[in-house]
TIBA-486440 format. One record per atom (N, C-alpha, C, O): residue in three letters; x, y, z. Coordinates in steps of 0.001 Angstrom, whole numbers, plus 500000, padded with zeros to 6 digits. Layout:
# TIBA-486440
ALAXYZ ...
***
This chain:
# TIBA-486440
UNK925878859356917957 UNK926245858934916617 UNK927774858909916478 UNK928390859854916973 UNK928542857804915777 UNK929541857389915755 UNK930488858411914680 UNK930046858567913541 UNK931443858912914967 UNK932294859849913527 UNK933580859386913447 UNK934258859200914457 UNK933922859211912487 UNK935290858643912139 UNK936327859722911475 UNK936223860587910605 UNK937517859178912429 UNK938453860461911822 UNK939783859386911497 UNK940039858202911718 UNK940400860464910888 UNK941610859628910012 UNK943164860902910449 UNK943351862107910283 UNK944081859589911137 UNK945455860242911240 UNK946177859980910704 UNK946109858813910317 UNK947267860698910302 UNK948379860531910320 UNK949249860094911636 UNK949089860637912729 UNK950486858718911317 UNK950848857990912586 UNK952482858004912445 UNK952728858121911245 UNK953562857937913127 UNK954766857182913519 UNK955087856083912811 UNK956124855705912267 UNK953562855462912965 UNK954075853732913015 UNK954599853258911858 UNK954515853883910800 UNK955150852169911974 UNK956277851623910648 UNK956116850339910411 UNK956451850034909266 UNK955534849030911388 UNK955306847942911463 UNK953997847426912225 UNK953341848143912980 UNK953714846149911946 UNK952747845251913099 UNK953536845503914720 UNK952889845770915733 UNK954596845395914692 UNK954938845393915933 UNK954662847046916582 UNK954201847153917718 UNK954939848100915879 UNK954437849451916556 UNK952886848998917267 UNK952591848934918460 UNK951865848659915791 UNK950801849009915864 UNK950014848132917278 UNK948922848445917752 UNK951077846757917854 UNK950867845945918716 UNK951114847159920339 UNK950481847225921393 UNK952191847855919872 UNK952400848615921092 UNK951314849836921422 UNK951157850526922429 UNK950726849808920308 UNK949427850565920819 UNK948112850477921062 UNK947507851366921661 UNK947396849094920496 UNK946927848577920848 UNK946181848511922327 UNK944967848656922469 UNK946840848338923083 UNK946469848351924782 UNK945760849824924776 UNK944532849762924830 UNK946292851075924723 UNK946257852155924681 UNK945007852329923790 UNK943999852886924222 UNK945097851836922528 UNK943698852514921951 UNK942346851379922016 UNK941380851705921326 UNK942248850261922692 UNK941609849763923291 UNK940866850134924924 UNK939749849850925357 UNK941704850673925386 UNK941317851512926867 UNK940653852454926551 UNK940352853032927595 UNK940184853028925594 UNK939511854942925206 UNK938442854067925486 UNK938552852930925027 UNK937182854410926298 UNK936427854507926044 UNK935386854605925127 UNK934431853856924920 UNK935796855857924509 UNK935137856758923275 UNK935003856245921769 UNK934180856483920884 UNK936686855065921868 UNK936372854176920651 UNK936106852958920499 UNK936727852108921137 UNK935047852609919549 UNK934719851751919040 UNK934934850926917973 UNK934283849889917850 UNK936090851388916883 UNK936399850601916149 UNK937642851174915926 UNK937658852397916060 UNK939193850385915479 UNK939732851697914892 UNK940855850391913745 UNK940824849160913741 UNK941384850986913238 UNK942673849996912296 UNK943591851228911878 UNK943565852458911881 UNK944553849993911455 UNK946083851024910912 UNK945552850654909630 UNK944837849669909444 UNK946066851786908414 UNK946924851223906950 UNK948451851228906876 UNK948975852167906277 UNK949057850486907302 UNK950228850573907126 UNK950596850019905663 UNK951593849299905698 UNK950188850136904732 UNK950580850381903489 UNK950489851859903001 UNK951423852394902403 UNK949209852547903313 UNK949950853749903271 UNK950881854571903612 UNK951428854356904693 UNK951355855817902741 UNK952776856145903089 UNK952386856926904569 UNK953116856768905548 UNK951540857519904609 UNK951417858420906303 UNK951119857232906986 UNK951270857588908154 UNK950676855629907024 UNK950780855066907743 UNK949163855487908355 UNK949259855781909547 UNK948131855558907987 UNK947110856235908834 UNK946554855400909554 UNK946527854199909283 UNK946103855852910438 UNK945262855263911715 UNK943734856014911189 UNK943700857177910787 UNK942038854780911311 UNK940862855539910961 UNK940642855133912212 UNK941241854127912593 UNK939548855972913302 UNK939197855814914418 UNK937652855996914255 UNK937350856774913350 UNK936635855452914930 UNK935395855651914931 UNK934957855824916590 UNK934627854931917371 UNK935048856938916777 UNK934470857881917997 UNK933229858459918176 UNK932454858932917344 UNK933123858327919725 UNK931184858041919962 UNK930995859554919839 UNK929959860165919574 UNK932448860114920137 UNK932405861858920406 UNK933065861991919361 UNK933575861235918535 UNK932927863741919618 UNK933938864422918284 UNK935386864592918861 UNK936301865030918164 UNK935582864143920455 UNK937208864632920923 UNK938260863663920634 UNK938345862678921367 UNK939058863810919682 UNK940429863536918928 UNK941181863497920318 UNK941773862443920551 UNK941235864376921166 UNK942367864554922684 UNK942518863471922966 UNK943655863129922641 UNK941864862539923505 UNK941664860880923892 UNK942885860292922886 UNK943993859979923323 UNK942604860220921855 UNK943605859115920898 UNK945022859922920883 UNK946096859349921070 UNK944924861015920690 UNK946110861768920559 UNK946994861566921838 UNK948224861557921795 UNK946300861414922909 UNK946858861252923937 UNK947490859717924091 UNK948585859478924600 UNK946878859060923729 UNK947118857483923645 UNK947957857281923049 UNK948545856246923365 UNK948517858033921924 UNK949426857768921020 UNK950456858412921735 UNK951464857712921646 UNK950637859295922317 UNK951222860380923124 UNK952192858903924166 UNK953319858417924073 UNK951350858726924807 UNK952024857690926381 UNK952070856456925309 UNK952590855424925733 UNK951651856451924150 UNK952810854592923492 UNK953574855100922685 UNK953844854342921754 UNK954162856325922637 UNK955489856666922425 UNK955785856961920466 UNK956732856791919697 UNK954778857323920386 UNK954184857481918975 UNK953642858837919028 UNK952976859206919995 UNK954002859916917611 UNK952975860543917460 UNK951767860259916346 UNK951729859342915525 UNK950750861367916574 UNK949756861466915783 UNK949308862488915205 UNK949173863409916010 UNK948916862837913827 UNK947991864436913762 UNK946791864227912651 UNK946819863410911730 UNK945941864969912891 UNK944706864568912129 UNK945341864561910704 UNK946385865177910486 UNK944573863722909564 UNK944406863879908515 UNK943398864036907633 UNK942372863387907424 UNK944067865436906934 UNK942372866094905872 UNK942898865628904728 UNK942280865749903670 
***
């Protein structure tokens, strides 16, 4: 079953969210994900087959961006 989590991101533009792209397309684990870059944290929602966050965090990690969950 699919769970969706919501981050806080770096990103500031289409062009960040292009540089990560590659990166959060390669996870395995996800299946759907989008930016709001109208919001002010900029959030990233991810829909993961698992409950492990490590995967994206990491992805964001090597495209030169951070990430941290948002409650």
């Amino acid at each position: 079953m699919e769970k969706k989590f919501r981050f806080k991101t770096t990103l500031k533009c289409s062009g960040c969210v292009s540089k990560v792209t590659p990166f959060l397309n390669s996870l395995r684990d996800v299946t759907e994900w989008s930016v709001d870059l109208q919001h002010p944290d900029k959030v990233l929602t991810v829909m993961l087959k698992t409950g492990d966050t490590h995967s994206v965090k990491k992805a964001f990690e090597n495209s030169g961006y951070k990430v941290e969950e948002f409650r």
